[in-house]
C-alpha distance (Angstrom), angle and dihedral (degrees) to the residues before:
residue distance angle dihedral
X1 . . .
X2 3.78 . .
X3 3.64 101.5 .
X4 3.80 91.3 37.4
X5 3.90 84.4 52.2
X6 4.00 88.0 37.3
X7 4.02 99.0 50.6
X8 3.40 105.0 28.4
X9 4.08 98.6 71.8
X10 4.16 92.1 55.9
X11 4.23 86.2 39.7
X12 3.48 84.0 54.8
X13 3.74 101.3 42.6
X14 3.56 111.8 23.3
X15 4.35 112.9 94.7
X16 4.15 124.6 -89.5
X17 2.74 131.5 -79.9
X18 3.94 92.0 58.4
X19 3.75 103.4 13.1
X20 4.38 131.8 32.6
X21 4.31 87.8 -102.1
X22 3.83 90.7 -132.5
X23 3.34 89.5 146.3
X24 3.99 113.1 -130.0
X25 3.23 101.9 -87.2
X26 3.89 94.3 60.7
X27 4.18 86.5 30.8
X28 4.10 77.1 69.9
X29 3.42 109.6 41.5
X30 3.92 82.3 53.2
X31 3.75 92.7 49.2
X32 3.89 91.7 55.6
X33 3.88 83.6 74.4
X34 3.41 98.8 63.0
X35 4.40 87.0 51.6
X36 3.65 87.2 49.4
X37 3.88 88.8 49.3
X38 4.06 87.6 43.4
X39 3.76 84.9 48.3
X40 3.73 97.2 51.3
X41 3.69 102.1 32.6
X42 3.89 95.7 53.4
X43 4.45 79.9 63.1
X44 3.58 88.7 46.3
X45 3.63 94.4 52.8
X46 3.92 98.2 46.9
X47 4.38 79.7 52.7
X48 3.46 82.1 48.5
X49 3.74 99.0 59.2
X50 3.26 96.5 21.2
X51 4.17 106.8 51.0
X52 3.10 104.8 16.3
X53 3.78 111.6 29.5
X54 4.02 96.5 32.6
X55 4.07 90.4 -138.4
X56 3.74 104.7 -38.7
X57 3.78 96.8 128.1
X58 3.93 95.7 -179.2
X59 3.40 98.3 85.9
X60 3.86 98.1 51.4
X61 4.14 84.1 49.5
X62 3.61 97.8 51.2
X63 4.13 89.2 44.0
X64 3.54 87.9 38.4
X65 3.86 96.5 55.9
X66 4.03 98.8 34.1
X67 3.99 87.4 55.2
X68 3.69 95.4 47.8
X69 3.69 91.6 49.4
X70 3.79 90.2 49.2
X71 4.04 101.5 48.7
X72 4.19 85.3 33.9
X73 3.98 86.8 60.1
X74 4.00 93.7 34.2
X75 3.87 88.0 75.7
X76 3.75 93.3 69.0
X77 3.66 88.8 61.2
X78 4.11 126.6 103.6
X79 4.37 84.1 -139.3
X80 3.37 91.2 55.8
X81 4.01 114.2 41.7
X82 3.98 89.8 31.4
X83 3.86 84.8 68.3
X84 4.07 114.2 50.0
X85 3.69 87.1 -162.9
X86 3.80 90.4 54.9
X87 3.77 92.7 36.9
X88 3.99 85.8 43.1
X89 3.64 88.5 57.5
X90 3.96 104.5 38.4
X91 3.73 85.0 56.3
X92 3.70 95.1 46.8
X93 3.81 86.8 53.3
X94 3.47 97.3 50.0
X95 3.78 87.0 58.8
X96 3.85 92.9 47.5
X97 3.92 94.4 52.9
X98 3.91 97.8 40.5
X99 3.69 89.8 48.1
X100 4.29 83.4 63.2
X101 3.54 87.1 70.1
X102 4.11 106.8 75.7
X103 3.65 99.2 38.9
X104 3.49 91.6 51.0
X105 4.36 98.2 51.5
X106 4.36 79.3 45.0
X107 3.73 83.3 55.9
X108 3.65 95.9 37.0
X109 3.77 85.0 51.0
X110 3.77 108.4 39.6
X111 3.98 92.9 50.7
X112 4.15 96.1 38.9
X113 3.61 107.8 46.8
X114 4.64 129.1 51.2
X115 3.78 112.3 -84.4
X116 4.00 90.0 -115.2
X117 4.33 90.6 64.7
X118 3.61 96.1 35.5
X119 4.00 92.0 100.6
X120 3.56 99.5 43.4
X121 3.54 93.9 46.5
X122 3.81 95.1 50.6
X123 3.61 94.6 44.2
X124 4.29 92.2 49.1
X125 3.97 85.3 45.4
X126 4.22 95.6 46.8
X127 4.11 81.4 41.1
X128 3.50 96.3 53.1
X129 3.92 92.7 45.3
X130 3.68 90.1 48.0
X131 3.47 94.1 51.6
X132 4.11 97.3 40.9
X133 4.40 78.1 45.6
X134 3.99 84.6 65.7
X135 3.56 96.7 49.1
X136 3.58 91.2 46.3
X137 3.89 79.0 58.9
X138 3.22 95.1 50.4
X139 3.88 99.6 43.8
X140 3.76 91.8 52.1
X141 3.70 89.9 45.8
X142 3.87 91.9 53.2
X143 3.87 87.9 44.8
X144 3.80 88.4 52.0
X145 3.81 91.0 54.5
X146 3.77 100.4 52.1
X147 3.55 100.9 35.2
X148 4.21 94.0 39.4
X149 3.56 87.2 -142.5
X150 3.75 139.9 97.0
X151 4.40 87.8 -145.6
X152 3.21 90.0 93.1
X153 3.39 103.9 37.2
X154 3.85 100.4 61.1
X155 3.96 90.4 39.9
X156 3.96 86.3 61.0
X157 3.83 89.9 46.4
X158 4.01 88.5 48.9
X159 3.77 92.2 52.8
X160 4.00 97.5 45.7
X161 3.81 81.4 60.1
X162 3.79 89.3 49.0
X163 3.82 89.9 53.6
X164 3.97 90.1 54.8
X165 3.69 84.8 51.8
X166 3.45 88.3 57.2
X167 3.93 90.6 43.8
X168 3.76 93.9 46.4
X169 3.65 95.8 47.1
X170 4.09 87.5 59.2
X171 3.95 92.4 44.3
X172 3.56 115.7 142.9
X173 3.86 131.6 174.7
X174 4.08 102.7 -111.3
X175 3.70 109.8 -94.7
X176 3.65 97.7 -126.4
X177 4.09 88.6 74.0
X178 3.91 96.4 34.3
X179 3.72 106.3 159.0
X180 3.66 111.3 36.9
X181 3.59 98.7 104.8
X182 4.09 135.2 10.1
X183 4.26 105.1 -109.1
């Protein structure tokens, strides 16, 4: 979420041949989508678990992560920034489906592990994503440099969702508090 969030502004800003040449300005306005999607998506998702999947947070990760990975990826795509609408609305998706992501590990969290632990092991799991979020910057930075291009970039960022597809799809509340709530 923090590269996508990182690269996609100059992508979408700086001139052709290695960026859309929207100019900054524009490269903005189009970013606002993908808050508004963040915005609205992080609602859906608590619906999600909440309403319709009474708790089980796996299937709003694995949704969550397949349809950020999609709409992340989508932007490199003639289709899809030849059309502002489309382009308008791939980015506003991506925001929607990565914004399924935290509210379903504070789910995952507050209904697997004791009431006394629940703090510390939100704030090392949010901590740990923050900090593996800035190397994701970093990486796709670095990849940027030496390859002059933002291709590569976003297809990285697209497959580090994939893996916590992958990693969601296996989730399993740790053994040593088994019980506490149906997953």
């Amino acid at each position: 979420m923090n590269a996508f969030n990182s690269l996609t502004p100059a992508y979408l800003a700086v001139d052709s041949p290695q960026g859309l040449g929207l100019g900054p300005v524009l490269a903005g306005k189009q970013m606002m989508g993908v808050q508004l999607g963040m915005i609205l998506g992080s609602v859906a998702a608590g619906v999600l678990i909440g309403k319709v999947f009474k708790g089980n947070v796996r299937p709003v990760l694995v949704t969550g992560f397949l349809f950020a990975a999609i709409f992340m990826l989508s932007i490199k795509f003639p289709f899809v920034y030849d059309n502002a609408g489309v382009m308008a609305l791939s980015l506003f998706l991506a925001g929607f489906f990565e914004s399924f992501i935290a509210p379903g590990v504070a789910t995952f969290i507050a209904l697997q592990y004791p009431h006394d632990i629940v703090g510390r092991v939100f704030a090392l799991s949010f901590g740990t994503c923050l900090f593996g979020g800035a190397i994701g910057v970093g990486v796709g930075g670095a990849i940027l440099h030496y390859t002059n291009s933002f291709h590569w970039p976003i297809i990285v960022v697209s497959l580090v969702a994939l893996l916590g597809l992958i990693a969601a799809a296996f989730l399993k509340p740790p053994a040593a508090f088994a019980g506490r709530h149906k997953f």
